[in-house]
C-alpha positions as CSV (number, residue, x, y, z in Angstrom):
1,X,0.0,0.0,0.0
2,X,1.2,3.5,-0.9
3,X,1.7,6.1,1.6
4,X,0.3,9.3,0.0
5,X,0.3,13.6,1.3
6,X,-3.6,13.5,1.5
7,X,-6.6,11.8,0.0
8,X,-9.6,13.9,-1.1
9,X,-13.2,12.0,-0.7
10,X,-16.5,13.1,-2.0
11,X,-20.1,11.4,-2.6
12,X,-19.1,12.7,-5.5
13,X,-16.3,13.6,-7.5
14,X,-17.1,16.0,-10.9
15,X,-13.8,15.0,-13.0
16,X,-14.6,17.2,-15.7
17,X,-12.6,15.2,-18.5
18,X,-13.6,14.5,-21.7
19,X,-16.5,12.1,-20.6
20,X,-17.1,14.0,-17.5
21,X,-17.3,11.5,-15.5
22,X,-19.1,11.8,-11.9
23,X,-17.6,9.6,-9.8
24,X,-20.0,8.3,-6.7
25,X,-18.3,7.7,-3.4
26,X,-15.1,8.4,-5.0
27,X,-11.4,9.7,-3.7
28,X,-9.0,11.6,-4.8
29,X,-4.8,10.7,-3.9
30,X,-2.8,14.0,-3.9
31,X,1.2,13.4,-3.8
32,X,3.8,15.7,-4.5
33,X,1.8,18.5,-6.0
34,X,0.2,15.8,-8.7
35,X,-3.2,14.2,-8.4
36,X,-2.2,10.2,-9.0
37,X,-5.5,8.5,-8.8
38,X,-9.2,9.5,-8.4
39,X,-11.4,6.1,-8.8
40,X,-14.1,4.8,-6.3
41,X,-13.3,5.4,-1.9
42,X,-13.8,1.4,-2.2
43,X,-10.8,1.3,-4.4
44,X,-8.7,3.9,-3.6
45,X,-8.4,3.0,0.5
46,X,-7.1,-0.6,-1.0
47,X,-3.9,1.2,-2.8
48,X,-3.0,3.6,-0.6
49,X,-2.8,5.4,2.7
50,X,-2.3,9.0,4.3
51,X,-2.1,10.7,7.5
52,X,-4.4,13.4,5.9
53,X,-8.0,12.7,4.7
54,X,-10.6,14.7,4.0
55,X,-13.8,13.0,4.9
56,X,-16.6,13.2,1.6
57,X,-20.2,12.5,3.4
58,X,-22.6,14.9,2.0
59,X,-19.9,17.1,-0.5
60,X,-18.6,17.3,-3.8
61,X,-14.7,17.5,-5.3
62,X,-14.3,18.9,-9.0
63,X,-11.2,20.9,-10.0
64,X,-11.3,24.4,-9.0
65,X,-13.2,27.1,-10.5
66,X,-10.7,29.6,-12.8
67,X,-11.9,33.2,-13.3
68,X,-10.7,34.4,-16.7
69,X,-11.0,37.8,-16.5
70,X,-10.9,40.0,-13.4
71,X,-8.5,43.1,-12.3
72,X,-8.3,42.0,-9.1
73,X,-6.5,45.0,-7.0
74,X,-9.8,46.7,-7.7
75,X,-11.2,45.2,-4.6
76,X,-10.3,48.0,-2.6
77,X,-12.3,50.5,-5.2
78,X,-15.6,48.1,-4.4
79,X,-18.4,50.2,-4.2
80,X,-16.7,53.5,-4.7
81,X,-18.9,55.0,-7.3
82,X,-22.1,53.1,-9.1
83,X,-24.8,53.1,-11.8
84,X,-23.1,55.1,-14.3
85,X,-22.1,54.1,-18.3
86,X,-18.8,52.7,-18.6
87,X,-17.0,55.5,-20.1
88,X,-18.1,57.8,-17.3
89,X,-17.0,55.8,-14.5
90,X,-13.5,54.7,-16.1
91,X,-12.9,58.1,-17.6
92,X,-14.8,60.3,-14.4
93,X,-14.1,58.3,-11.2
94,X,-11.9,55.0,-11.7
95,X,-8.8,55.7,-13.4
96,X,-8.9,59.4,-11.6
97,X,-8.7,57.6,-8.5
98,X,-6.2,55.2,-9.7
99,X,-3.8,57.9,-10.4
100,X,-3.7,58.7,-7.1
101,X,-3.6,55.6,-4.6
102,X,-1.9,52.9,-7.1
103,X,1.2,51.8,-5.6
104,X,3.0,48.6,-4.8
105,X,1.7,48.7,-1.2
106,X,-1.8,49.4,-2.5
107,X,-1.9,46.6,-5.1
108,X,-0.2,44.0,-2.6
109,X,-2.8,44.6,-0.3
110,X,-5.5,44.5,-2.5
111,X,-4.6,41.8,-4.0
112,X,-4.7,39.7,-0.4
113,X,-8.6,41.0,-0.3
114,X,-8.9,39.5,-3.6
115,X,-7.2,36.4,-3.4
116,X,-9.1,35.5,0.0
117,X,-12.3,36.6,-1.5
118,X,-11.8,34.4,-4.4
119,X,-10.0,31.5,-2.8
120,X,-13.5,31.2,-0.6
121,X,-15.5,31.3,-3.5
122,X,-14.0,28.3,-5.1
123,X,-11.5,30.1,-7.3
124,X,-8.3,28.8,-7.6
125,X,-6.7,30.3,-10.8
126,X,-7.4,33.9,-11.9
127,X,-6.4,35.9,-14.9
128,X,-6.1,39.7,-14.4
129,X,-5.2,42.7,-15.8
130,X,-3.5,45.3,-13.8
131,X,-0.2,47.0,-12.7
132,X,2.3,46.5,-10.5
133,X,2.6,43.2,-11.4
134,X,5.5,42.1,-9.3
135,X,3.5,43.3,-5.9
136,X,0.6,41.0,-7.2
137,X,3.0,38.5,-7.6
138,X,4.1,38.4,-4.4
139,X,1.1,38.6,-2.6
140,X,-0.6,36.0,-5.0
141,X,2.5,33.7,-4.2
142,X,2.4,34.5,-0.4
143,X,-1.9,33.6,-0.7
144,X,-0.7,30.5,-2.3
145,X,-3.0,30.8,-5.5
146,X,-2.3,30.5,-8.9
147,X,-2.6,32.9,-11.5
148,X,-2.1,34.8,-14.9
149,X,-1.3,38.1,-14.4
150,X,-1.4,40.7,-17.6
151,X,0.7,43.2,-17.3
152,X,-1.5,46.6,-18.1
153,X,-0.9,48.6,-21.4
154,X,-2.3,52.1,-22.2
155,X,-1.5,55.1,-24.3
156,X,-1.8,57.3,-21.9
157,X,-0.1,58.7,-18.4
158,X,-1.0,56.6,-15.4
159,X,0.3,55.8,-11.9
160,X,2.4,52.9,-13.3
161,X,4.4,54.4,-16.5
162,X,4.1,57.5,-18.4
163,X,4.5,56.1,-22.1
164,X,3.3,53.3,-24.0
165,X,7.3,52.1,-24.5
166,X,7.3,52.7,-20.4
167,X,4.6,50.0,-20.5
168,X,5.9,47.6,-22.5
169,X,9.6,47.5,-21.0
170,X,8.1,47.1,-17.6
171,X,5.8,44.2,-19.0
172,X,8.8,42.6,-20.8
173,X,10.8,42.7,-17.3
174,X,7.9,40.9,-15.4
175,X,7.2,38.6,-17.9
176,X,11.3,37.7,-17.4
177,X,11.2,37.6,-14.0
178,X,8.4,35.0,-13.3
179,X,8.2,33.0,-16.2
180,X,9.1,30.5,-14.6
181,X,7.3,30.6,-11.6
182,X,5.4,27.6,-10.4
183,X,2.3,29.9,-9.7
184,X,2.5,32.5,-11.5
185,X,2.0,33.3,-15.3
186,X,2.8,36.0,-16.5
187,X,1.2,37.7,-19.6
188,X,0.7,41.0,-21.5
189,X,-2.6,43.1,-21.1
190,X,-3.0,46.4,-23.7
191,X,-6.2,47.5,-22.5
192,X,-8.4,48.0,-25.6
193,X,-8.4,49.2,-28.9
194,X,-9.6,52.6,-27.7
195,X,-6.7,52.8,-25.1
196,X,-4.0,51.4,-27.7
197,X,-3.4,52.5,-30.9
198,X,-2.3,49.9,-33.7
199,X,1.7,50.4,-32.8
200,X,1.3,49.7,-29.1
201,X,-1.0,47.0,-29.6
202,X,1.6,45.6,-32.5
203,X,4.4,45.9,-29.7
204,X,2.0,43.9,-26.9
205,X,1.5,41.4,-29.9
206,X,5.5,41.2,-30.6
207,X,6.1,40.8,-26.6
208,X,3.6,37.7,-25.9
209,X,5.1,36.1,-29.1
210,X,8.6,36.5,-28.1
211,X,7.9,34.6,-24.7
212,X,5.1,32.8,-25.9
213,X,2.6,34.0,-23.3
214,X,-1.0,34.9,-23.2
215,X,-2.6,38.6,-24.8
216,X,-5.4,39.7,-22.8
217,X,-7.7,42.6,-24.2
218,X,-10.8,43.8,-23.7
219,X,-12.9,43.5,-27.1
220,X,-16.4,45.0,-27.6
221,X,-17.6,45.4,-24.4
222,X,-19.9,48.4,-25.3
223,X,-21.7,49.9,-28.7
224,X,-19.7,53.1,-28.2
225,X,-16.5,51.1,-27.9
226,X,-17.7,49.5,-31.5
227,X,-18.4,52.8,-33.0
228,X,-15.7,54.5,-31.6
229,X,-13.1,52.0,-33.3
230,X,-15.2,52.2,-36.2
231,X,-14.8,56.1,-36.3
232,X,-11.1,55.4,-36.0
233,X,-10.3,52.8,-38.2
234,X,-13.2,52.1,-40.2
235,X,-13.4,48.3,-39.0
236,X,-15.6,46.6,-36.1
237,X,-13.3,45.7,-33.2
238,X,-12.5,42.1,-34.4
239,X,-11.7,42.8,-37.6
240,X,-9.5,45.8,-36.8
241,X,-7.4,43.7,-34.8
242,X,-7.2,41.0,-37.6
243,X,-6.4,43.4,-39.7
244,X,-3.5,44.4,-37.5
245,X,-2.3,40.7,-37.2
246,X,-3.2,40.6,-33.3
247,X,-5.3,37.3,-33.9
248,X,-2.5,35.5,-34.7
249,X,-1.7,33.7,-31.9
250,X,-3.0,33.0,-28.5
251,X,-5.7,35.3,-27.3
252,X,-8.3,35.9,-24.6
253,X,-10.7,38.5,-25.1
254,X,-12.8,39.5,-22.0
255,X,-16.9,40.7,-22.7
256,X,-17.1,40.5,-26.8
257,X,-20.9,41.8,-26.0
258,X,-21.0,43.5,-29.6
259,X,-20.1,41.4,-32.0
260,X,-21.6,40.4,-35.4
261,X,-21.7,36.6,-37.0
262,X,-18.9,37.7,-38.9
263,X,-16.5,38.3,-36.0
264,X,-17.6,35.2,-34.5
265,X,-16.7,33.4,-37.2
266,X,-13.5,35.3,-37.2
267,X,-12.8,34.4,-33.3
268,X,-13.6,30.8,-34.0
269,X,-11.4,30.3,-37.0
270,X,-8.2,32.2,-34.8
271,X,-8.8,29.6,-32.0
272,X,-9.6,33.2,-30.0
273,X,-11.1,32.4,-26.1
274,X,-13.8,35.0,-24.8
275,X,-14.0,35.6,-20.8
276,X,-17.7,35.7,-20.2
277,X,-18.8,39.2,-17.5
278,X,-22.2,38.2,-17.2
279,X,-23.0,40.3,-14.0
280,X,-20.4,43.3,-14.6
281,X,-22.6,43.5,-18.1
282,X,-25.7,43.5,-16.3
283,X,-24.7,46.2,-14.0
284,X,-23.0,48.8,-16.3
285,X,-25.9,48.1,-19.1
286,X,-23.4,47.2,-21.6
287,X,-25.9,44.6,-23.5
288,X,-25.7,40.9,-23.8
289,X,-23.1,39.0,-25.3
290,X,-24.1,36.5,-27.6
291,X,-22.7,33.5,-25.7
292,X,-24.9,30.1,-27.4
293,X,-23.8,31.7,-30.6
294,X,-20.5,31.9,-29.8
295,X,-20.6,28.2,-28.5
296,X,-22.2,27.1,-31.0
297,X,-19.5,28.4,-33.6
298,X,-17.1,26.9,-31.5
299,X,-15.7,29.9,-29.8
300,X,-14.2,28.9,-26.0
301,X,-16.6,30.6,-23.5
302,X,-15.4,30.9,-20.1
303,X,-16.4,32.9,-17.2
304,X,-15.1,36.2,-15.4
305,X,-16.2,38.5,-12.8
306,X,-14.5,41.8,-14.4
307,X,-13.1,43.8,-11.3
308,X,-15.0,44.2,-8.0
309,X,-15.7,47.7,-8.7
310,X,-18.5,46.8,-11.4
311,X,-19.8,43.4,-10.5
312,X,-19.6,44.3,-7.4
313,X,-17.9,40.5,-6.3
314,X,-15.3,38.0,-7.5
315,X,-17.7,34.7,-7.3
316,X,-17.5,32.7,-10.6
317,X,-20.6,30.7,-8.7
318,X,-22.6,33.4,-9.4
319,X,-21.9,34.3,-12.6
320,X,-22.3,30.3,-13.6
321,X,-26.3,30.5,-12.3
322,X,-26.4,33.7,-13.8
323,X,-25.1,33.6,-16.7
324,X,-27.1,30.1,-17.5
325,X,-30.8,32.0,-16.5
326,X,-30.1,34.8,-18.0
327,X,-29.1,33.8,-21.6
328,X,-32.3,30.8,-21.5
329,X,-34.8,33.8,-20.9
330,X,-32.9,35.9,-24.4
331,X,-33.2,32.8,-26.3
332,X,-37.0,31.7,-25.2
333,X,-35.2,28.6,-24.5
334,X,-34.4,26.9,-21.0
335,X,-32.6,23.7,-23.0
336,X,-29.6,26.1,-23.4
337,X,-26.7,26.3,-21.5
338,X,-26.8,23.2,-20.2
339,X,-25.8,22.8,-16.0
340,X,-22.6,20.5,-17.0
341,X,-21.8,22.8,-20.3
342,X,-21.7,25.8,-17.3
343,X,-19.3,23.9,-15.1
344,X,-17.2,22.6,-17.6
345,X,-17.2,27.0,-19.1
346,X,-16.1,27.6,-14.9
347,X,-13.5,24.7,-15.1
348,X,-11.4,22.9,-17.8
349,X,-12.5,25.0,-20.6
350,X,-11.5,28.3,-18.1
351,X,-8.2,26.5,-17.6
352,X,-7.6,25.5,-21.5
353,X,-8.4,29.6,-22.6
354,X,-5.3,30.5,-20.2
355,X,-3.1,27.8,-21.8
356,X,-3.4,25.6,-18.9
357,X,-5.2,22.9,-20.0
358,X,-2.5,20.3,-19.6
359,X,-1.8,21.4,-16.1
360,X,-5.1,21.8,-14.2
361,X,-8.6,22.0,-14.9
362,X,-10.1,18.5,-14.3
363,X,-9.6,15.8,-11.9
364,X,-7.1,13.1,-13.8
365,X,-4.2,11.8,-12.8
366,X,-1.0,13.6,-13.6
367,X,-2.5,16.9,-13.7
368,X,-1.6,19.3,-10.5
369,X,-3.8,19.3,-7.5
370,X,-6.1,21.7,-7.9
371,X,-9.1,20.9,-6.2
372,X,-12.6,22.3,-4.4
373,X,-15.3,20.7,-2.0
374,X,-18.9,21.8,-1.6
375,X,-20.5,21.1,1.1
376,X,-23.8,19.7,0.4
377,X,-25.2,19.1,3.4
378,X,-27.2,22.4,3.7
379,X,-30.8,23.5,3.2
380,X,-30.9,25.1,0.1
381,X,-29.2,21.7,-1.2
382,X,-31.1,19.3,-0.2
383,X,-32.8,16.9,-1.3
384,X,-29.9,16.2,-4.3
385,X,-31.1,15.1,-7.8
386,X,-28.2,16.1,-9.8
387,X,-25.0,17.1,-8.6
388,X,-24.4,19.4,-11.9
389,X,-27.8,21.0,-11.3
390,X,-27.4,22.3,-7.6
391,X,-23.5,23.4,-8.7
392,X,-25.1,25.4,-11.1
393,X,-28.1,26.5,-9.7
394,X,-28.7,26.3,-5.9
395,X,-24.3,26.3,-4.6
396,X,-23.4,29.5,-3.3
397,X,-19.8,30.8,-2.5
398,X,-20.4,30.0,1.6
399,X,-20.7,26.3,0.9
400,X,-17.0,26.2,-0.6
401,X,-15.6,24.5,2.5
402,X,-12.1,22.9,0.9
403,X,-9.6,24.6,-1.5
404,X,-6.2,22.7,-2.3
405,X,-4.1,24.5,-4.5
406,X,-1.1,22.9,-6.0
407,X,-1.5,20.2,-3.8
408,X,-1.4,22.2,-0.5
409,X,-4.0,23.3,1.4
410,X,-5.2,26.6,1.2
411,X,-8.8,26.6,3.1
412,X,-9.4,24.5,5.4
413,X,-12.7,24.1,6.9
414,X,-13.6,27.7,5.1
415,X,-10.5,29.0,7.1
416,X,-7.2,30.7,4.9
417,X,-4.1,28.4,6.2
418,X,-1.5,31.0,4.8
419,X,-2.2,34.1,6.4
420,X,-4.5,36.1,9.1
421,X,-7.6,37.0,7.9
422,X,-8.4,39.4,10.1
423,X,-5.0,41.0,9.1
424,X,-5.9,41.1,5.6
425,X,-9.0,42.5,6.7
426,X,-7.5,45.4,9.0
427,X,-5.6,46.5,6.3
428,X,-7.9,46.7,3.5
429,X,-10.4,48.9,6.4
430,X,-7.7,51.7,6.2
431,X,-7.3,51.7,2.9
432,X,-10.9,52.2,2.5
433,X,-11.0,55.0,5.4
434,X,-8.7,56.7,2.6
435,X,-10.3,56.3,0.1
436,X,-13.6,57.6,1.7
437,X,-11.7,60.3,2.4
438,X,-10.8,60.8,-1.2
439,X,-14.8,60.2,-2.5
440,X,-15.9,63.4,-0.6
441,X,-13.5,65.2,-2.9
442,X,-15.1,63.9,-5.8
């Protein structure tokens, strides 16, 4: 019998592999990062043994959830200002109030809100698009979650850089200085076609193919942002950056609410993955993305929260229940958007958009440990038909009661294991009391 770091049980156990395979009464073995077995609790406790179990009665193991579009530092911002159009509160409130409290301090702070917010919501991989990448880098390490982190790109002035060429050198250093990491991915972010012009988003292009990371961008979120590109360059938003040979390579575009059959097509054929904002959409009134058609053309949906300070949370649960009502009610159709096609958008497919695919994502052996438990034993989860159906549409962030994170750990009985809460907490409080300060100047 083999002597293994911990075994994971569940009544059931979502695998989320190309069968997706539920697993009843199954178990999970977790050694040395790797999961090396997941099979029946029968089986498993024949083949090996290990000082740490986690007991399965009345939960659920599947991989952990990955939020593929976020900017996660906004956290501290939550709330700030509300129920305006997009361009007024990026343009008005947000990025005027960036300019003045981004800083390394700020964004390592923030970024411990974020982490512990998401990490008790499930989420166990994020992919954001920020600055000051090395502080959220740290702080992502120290929370002990993994994650893709874009490295911002504007045009104009900010906080971070004063140039476009600013932006890009600093993103070329961070990308070689954690490329390696076990945790942390780096990428390249340029913001949007309205906050890059052809050259700088060329240059982000020329970065993420010299290292062979991931270009994140923000692609027809809103009909101004279509006509405004459309003023500019005389193409919708997908086209123009065909046109400009951004496609070409590998690509995640967050929101793609305005976009025509054509540009699907176009996203499809260029393997492009789309990040899903379902409830940051909602809020700002930026229309509906045409996800079943999307799917159907065989674009990779996934989900993201967008930053806290226009959803106003980072809970991919939500978003999955959300998301699913939401677009049957727009199609007159409650057949669509299936409850495993949503879970598998929140897990493998999540993972596969960020280039991760081989690493985590499902529950199969030689893939790293990255693994959730729900506890089902709850009121608003009982009786249980169909695991996929309460993940979807009855789970909520507070029943998230295990998170293991390359193999180790991370919340234990819905309690962090690599920091203070109340610490992370404490701090975020007096950033707030600034900031509140700040919002009476507005």
């Amino acid at each position: 019998m083999q002597k293994v770091d911990l075994i994971v049980c569940g009544d059931y156990v979502l695998t989320m592999n190309e069968k997706l395979e539920v697993i009843s009464s199954g178990a999970v073995v977790i050694h040395d990062k790797k999961i090396i077995d997941v099979d029946t609790a029968d089986a498993i406790f024949k083949r090996y043994s290990s000082e740490k179990i986690i007991e399965g009665k009345g939960r659920a193991v599947l991989p952990g959830l990955v939020n593929t579009h976020t900017h996660a530092a906004m956290v501290l911002f939550r709330g700030l200002v509300d129920d305006l159009l997009l361009n007024d509160w990026l343009k008005k409130y947000i990025w005027p109030a960036e300019n003045k409290f981004l800083s390394p301090e700020f964004i390592h702070d923030a970024i411990e809100l974020a982490c512990l917010e998401m990490l008790k919501a499930g989420i166990t991989t994020y992919n954001d698009m920020y600055f000051y990448g090395d502080a959220a880098a740290q702080a992502t390490k120290k929370m002990g979650m993994r994650a893709v982190l874009g490295s911002g790109i504007v045009d104009f002035p900010t906080a971070t850089a004063k140039t476009a060429d600013e932006y890009l050198e600093k993103a070329a250093r961070f990308i070689n200085s954690w490329n390696e990491d076990e945790l942390i991915i780096p990428a390249i972010a340029p913001h949007s076609i309205y906050a890059c012009s052809p050259e700088t988003l060329k240059k982000s292009k020329a970065i993420a193919d010299k290292y062979g990371n991931l270009l994140h961008i923000h692609l027809s979120e809103t009909e101004w942002e279509v006509g405004e590109v459309m003023s500019l360059y005389g193409k919708k938003p997908v086209k123009h950056l065909e046109a400009i040979g951004f496609l070409e390579g590998r690509v995640l575009a967050a929101h793609c609410v305005w976009v025509d059959d054509d540009e699907i097509e176009l996203l499809a054929r260029r393997n492009v993955s789309v990040s899903h904002c379902m409830e940051s959409n909602l809020k700002l009134s930026s229309g509906f993305a045409p996800v079943v058609t999307m799917l159907m053309s065989g674009v990779k949906v996934t989900f993201g929260t967008d930053g806290a300070a226009s959803n106003n949370d980072l809970n991919i649960l939500s978003e999955m229940a959300t998301t699913a009502k939401v677009h049957k009610a727009l199609a007159n159709d409650p057949t669509i958007l299936d409850a495993k096609t949503v879970v598998l958008m929140a897990t493998r497919w999540g993972a596969e958009a960020l280039g991760l695919g081989e690493k985590v994502g499902s529950i199969e052996r030689g893939k790293t440990a990255d693994i959730i438990t729900i506890n089902f034993q709850k009121p608003h989860l009982t009786p249980l038909y169909d695991v996929y159906s309460h993940m979807v549409y009855a789970a909520m962030a507070s029943d998230v009661e295990t998170v293991i994170v390359n193999g180790r750990v991370i919340i234990d009985n819905r309690v962090l294991t690599t920091g203070s809460e109340d610490e992370i907490l404490q701090k975020a409080s007096e950033w707030g009391k600034q900031i509140a300060l700040y919002k009476t100047q507005l």
